[in-house]
N, CA, C and O atoms as a GROMACS GRO file, in nm:
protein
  472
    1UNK      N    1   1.409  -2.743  -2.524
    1UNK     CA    2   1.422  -2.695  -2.389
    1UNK      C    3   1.486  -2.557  -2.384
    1UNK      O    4   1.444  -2.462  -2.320
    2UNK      N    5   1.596  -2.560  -2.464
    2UNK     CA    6   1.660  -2.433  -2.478
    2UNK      C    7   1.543  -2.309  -2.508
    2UNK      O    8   1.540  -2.211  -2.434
    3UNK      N    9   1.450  -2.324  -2.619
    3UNK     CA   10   1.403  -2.214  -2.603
    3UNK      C   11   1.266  -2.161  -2.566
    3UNK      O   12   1.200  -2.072  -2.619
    4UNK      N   13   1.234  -2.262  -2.434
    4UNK     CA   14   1.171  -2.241  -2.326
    4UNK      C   15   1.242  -2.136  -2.190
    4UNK      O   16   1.195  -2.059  -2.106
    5UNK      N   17   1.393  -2.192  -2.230
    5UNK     CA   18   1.411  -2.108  -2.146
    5UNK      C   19   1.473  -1.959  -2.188
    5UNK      O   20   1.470  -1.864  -2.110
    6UNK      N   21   1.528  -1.952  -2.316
    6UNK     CA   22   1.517  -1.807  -2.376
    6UNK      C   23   1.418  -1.787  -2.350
    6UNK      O   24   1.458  -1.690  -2.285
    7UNK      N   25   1.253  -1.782  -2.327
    7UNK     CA   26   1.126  -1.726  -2.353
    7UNK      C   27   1.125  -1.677  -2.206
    7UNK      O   28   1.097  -1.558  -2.194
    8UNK      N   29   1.148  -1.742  -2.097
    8UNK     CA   30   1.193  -1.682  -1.929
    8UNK      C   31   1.251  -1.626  -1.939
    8UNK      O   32   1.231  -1.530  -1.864
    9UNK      N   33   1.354  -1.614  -2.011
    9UNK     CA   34   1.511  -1.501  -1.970
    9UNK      C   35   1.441  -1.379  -2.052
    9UNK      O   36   1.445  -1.272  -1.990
   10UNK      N   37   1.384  -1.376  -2.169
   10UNK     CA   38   1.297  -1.245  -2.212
   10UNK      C   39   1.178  -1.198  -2.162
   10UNK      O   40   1.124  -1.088  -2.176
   11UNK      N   41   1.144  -1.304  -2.100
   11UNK     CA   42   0.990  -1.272  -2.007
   11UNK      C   43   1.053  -1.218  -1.854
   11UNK      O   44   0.989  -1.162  -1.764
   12UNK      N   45   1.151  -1.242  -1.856
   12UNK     CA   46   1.196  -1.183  -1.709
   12UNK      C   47   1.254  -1.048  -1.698
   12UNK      O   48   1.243  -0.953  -1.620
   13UNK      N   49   1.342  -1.084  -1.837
   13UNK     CA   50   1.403  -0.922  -1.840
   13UNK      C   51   1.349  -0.795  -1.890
   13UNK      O   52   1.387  -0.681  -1.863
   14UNK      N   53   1.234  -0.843  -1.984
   14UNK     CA   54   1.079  -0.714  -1.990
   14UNK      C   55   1.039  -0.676  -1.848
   14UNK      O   56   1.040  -0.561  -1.803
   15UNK      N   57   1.004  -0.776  -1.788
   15UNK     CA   58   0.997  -0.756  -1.656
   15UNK      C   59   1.040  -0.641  -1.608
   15UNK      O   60   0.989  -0.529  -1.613
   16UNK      N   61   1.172  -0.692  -1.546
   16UNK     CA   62   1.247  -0.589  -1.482
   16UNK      C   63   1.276  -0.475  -1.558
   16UNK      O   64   1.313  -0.389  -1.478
   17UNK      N   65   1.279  -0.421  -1.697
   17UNK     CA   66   1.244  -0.334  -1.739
   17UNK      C   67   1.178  -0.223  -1.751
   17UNK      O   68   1.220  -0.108  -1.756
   18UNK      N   69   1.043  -0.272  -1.755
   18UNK     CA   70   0.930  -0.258  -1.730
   18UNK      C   71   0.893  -0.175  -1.587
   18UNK      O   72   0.810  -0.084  -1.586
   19UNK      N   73   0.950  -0.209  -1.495
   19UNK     CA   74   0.938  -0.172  -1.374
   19UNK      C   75   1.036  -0.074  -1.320
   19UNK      O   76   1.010   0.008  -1.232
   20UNK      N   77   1.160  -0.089  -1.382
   20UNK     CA   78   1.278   0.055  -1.381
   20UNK      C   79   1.226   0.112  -1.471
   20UNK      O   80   1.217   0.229  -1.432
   21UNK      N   81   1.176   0.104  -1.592
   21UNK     CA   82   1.108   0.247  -1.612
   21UNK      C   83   0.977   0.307  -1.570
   21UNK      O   84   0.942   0.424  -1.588
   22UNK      N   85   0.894   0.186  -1.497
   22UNK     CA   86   0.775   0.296  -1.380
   22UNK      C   87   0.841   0.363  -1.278
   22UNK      O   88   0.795   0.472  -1.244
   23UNK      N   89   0.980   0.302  -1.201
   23UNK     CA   90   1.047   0.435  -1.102
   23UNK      C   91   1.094   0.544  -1.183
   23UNK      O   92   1.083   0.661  -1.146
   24UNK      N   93   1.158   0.503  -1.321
   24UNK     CA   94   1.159   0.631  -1.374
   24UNK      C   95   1.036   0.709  -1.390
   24UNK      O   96   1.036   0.821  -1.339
   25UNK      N   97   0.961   0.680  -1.435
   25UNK     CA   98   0.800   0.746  -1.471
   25UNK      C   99   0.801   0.820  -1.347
   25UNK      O  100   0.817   0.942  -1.341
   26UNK      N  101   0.782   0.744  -1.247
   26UNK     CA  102   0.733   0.824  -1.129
   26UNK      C  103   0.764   0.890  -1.024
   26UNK      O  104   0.700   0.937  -0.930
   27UNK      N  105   0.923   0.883  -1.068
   27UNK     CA  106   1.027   0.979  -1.014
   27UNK      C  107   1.050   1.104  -1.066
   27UNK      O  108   1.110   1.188  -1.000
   28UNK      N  109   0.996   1.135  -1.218
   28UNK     CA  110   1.003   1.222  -1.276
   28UNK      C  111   0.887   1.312  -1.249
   28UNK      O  112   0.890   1.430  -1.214
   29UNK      N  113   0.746   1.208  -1.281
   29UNK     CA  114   0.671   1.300  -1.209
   29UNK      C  115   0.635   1.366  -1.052
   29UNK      O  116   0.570   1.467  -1.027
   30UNK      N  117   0.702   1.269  -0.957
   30UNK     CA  118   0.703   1.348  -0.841
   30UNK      C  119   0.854   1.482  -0.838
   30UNK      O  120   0.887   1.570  -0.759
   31UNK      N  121   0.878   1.458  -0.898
   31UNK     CA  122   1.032   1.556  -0.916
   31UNK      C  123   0.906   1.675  -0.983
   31UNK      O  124   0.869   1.765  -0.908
   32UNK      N  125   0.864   1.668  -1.085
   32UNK     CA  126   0.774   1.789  -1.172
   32UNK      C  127   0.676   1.856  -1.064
   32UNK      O  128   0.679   1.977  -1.040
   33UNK      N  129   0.576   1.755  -0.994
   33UNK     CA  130   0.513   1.824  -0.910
   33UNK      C  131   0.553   1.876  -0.751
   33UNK      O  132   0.483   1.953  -0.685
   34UNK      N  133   0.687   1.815  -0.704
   34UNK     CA  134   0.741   1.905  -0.612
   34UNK      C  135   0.795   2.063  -0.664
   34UNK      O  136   0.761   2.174  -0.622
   35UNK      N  137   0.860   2.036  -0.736
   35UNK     CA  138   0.876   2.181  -0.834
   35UNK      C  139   0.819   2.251  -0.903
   35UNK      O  140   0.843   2.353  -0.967
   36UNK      N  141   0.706   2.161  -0.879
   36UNK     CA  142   0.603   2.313  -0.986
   36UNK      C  143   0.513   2.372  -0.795
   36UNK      O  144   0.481   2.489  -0.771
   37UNK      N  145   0.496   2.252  -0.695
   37UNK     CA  146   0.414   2.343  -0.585
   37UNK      C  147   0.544   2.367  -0.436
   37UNK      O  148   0.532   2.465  -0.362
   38UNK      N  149   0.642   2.279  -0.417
   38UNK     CA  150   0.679   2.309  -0.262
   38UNK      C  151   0.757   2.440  -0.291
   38UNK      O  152   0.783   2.515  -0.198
   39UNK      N  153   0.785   2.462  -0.388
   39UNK     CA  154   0.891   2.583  -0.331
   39UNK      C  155   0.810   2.702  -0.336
   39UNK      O  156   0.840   2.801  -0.270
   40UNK      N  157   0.681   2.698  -0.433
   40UNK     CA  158   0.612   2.819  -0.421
   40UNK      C  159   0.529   2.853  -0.332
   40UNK      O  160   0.508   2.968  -0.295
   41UNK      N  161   0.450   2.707  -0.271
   41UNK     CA  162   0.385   2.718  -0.125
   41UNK      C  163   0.451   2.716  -0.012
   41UNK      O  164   0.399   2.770   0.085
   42UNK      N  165   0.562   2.662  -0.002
   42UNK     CA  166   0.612   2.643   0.150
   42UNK      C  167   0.775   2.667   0.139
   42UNK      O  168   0.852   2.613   0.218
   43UNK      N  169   0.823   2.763   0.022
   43UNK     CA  170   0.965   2.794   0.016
   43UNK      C  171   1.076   2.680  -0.008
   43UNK      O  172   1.194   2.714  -0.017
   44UNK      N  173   1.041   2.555  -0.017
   44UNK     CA  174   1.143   2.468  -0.026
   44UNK      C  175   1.199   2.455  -0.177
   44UNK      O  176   1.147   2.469  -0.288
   45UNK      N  177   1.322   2.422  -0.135
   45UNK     CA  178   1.402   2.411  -0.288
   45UNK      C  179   1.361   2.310  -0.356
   45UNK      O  180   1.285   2.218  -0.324
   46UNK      N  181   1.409   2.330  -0.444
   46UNK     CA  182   1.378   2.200  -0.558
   46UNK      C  183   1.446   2.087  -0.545
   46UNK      O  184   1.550   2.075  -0.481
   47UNK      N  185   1.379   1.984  -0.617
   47UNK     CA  186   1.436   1.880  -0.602
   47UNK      C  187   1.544   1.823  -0.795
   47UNK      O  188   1.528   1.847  -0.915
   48UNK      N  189   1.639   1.748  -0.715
   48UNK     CA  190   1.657   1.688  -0.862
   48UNK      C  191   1.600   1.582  -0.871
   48UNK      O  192   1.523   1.545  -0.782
   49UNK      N  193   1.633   1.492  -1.005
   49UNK     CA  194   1.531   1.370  -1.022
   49UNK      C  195   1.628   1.252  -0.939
   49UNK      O  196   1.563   1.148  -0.930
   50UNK      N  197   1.745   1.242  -0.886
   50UNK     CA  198   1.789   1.160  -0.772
   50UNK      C  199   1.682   1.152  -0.643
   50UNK      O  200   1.614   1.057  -0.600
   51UNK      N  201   1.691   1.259  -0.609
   51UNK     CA  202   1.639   1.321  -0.471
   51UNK      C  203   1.498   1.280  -0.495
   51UNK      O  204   1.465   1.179  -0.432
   52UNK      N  205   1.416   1.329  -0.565
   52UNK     CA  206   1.289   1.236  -0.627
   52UNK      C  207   1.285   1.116  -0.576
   52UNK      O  208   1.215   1.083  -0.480
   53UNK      N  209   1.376   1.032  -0.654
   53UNK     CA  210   1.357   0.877  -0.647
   53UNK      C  211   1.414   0.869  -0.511
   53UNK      O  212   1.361   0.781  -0.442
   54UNK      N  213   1.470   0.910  -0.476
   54UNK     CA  214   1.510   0.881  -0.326
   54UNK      C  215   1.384   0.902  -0.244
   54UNK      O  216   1.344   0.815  -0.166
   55UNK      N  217   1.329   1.008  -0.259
   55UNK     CA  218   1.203   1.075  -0.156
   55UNK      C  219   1.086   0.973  -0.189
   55UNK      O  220   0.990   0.960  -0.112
   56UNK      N  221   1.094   0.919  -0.277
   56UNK     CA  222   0.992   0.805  -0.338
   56UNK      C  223   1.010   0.715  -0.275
   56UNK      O  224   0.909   0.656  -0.236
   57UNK      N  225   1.159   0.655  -0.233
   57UNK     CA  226   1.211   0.529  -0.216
   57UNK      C  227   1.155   0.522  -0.017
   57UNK      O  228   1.099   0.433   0.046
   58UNK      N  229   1.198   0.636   0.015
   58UNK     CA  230   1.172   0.701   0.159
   58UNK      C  231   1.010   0.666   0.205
   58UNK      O  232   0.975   0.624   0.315
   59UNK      N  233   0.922   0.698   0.084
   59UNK     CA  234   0.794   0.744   0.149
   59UNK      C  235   0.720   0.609   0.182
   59UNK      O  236   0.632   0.582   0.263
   60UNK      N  237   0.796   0.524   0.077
   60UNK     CA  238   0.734   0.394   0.027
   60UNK      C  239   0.776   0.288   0.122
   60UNK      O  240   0.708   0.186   0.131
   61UNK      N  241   0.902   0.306   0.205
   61UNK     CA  242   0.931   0.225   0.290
   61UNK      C  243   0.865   0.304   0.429
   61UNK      O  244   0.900   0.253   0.536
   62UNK      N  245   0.803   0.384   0.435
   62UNK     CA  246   0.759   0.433   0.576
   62UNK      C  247   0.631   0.428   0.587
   62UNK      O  248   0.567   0.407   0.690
   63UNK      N  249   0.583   0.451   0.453
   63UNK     CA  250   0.424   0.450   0.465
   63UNK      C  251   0.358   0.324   0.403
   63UNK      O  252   0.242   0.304   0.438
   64UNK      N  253   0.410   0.242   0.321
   64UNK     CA  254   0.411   0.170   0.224
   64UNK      C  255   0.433   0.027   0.250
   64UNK      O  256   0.373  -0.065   0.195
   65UNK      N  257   0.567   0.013   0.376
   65UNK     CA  258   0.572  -0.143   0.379
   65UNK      C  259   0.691  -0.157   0.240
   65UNK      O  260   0.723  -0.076   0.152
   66UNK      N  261   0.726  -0.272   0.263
   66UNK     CA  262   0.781  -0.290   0.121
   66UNK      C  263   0.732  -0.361   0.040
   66UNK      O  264   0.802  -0.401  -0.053
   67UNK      N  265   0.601  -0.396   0.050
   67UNK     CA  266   0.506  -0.493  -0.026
   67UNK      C  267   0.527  -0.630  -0.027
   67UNK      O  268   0.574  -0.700   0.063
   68UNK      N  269   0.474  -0.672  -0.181
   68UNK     CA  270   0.522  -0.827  -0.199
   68UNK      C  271   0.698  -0.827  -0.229
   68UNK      O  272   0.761  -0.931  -0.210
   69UNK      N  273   0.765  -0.702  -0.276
   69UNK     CA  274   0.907  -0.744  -0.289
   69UNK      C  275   0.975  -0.783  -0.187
   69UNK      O  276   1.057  -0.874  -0.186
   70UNK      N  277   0.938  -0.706  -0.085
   70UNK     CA  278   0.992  -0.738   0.078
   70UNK      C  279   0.931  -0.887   0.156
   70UNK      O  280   0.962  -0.914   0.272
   71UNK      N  281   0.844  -0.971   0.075
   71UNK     CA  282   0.763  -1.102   0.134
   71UNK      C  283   0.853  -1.175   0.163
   71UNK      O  284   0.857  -1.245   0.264
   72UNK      N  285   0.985  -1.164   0.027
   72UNK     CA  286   1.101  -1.270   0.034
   72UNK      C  287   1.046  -1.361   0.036
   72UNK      O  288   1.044  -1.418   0.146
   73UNK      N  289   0.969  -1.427  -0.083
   73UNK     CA  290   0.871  -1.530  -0.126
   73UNK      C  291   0.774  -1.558  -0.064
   73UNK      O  292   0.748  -1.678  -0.067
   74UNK      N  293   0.712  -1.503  -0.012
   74UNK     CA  294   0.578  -1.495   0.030
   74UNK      C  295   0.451  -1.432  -0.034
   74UNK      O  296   0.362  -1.368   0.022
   75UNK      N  297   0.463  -1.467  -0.165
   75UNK     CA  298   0.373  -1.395  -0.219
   75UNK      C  299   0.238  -1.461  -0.214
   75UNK      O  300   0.210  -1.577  -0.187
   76UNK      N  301   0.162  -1.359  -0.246
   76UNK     CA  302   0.005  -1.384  -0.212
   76UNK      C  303  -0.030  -1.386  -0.064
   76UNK      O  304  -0.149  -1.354  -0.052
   77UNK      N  305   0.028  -1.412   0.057
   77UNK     CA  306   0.006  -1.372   0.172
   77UNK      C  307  -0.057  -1.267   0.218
   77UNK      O  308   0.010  -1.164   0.225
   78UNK      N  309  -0.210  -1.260   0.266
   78UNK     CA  310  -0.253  -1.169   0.331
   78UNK      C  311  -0.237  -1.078   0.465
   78UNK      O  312  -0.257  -1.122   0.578
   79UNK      N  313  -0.195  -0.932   0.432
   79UNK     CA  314  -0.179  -0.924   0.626
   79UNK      C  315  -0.304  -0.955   0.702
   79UNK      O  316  -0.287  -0.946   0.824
   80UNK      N  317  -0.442  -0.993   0.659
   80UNK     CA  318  -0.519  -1.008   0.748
   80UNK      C  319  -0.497  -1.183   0.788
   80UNK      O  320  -0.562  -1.247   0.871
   81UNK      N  321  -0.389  -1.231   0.702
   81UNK     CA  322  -0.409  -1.392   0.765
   81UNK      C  323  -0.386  -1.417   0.921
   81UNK      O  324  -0.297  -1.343   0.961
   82UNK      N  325  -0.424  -1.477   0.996
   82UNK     CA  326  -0.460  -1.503   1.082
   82UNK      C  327  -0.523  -1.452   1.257
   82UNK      O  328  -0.514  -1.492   1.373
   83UNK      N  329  -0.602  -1.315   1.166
   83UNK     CA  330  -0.690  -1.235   1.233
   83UNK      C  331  -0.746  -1.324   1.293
   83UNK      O  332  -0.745  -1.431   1.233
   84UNK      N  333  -0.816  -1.321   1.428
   84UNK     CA  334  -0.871  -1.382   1.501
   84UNK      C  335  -1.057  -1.306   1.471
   84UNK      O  336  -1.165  -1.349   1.430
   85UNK      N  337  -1.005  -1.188   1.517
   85UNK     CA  338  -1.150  -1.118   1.468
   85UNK      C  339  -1.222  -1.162   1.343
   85UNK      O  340  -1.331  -1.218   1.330
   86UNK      N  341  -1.118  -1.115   1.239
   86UNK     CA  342  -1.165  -1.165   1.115
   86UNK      C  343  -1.186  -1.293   1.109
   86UNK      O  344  -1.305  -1.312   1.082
   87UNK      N  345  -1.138  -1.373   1.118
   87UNK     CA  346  -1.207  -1.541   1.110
   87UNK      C  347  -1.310  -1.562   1.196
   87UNK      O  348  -1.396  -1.635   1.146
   88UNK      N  349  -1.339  -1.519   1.329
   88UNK     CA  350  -1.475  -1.490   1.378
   88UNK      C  351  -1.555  -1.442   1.298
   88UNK      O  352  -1.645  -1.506   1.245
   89UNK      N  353  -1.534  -1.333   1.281
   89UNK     CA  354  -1.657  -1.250   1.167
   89UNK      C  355  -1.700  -1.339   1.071
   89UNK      O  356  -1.821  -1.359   1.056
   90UNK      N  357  -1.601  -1.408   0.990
   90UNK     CA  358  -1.653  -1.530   0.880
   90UNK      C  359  -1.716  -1.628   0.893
   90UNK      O  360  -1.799  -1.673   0.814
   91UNK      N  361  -1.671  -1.686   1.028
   91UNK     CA  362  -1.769  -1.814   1.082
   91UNK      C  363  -1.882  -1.734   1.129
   91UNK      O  364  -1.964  -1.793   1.061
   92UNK      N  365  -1.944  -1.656   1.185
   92UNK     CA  366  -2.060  -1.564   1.209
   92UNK      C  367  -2.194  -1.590   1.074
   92UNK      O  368  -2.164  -1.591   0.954
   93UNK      N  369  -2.316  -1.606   1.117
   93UNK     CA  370  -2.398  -1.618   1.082
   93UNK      C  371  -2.476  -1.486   1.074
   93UNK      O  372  -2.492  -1.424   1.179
   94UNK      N  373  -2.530  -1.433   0.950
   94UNK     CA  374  -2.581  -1.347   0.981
   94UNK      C  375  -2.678  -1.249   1.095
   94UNK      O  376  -2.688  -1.126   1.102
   95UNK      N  377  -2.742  -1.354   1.173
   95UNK     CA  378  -2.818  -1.311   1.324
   95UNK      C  379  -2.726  -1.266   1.396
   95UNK      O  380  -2.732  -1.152   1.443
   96UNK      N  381  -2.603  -1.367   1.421
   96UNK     CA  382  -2.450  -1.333   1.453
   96UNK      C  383  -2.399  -1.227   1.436
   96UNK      O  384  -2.323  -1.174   1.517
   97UNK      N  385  -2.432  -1.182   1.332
   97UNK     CA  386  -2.313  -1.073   1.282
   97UNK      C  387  -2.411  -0.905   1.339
   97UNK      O  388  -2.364  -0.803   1.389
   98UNK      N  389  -2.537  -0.935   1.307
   98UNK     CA  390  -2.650  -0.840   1.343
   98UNK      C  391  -2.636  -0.794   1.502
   98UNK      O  392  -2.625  -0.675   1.532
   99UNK      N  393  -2.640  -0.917   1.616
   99UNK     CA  394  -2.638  -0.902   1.695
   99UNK      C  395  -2.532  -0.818   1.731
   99UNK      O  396  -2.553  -0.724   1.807
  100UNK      N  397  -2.395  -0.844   1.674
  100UNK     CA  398  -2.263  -0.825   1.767
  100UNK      C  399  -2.229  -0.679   1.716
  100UNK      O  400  -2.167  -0.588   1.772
  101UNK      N  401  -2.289  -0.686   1.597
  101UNK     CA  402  -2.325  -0.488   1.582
  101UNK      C  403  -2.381  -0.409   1.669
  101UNK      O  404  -2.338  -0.304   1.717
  102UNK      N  405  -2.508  -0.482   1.692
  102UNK     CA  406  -2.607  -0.405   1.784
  102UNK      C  407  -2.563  -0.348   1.904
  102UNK      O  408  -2.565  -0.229   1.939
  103UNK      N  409  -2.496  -0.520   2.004
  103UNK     CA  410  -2.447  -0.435   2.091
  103UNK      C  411  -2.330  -0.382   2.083
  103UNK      O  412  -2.283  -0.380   2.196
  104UNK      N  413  -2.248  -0.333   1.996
  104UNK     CA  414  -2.129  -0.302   1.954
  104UNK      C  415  -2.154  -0.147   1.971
  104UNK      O  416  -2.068  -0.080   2.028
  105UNK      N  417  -2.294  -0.075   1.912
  105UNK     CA  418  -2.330   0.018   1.911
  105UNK      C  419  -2.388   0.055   2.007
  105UNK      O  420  -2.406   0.176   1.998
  106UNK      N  421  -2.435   0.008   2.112
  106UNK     CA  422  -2.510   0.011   2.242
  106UNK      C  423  -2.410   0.048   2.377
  106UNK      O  424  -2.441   0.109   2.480
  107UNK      N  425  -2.271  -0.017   2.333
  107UNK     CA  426  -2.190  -0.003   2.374
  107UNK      C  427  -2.097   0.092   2.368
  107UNK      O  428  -2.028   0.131   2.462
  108UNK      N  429  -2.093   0.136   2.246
  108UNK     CA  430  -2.016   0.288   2.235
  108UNK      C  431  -2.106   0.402   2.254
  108UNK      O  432  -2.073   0.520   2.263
  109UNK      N  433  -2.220   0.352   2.260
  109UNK     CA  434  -2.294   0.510   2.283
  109UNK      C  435  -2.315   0.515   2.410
  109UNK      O  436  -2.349   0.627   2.447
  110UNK      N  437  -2.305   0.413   2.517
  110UNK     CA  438  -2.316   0.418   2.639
  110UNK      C  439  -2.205   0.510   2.698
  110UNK      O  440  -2.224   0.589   2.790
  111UNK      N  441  -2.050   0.483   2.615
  111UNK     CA  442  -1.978   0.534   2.636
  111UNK      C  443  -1.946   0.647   2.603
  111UNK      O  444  -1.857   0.711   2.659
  112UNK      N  445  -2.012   0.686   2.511
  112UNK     CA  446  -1.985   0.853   2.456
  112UNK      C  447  -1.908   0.830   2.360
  112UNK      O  448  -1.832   0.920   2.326
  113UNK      N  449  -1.906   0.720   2.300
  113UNK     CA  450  -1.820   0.726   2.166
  113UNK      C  451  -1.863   0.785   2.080
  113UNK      O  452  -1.954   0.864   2.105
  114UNK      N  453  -1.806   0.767   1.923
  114UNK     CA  454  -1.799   0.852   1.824
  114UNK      C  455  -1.919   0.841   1.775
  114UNK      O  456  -1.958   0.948   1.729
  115UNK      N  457  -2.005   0.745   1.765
  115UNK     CA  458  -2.144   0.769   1.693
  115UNK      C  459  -2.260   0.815   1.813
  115UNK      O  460  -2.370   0.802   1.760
  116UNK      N  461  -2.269   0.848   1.908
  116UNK     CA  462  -2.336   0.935   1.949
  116UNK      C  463  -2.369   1.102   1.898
  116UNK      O  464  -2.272   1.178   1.901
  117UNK      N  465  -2.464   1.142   1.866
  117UNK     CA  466  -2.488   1.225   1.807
  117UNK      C  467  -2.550   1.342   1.888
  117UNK      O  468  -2.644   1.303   1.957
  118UNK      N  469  -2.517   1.504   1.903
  118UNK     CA  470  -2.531   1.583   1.979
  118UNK      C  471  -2.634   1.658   1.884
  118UNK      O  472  -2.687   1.763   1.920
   0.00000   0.00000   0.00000
């Protein structure tokens, strides 16, 4: 039993390894390519490799979500679970699905939407 569970405690701690050195990886390279283009295109100073991982940490919680780490055990959860649209669309039969295009498109061009063509 014991060294089932040494084989978790090394399978876990590669793990987390593994993954502090992709923020390193990719803190370094966003640190390289802010400093090789913002200060020469748009005057801004450089960054250090803190400020990096910080601006990383920033972009990823604003644009990013915090993924599956933020599920707080919810992993594998889809954000499309319990789309209403989407589970319509699935029960839809292909004639179904043809139709509700058709007038989907009949309907925005009536309106001057975006696929009307000038």
């Amino acid at each position: 039993m014991s060294k089932i569970l040494n084989k978790i405690f090394w399978f876990r701690a590669m793990g987390i390894l593994m993954f502090l050195a992709m923020i390193a990886v990719f803190s370094v390279i966003a640190m390289l390519l802010w400093n090789a283009l913002m200060p020469e295109i748009f005057g801004l100073v450089a960054l250090s490799y803190w400020q990096a991982a910080g601006l990383l940490a920033l972009t990823r919680i604003l644009f990013g979500g915090l993924g599956h780490w933020g599920a707080l055990g919810r992993h594998g959860v889809h954000h499309y679970h319990g789309n209403a649209l989407r589970e319509k669309w699935l029960n839809m039969s292909d004639e179904e699905r043809k139709e509700f295009l058709r007038s989907n498109w009949k309907r925005q061009s009536s309106e001057g939407g975006e696929n009307e063509h000038s």
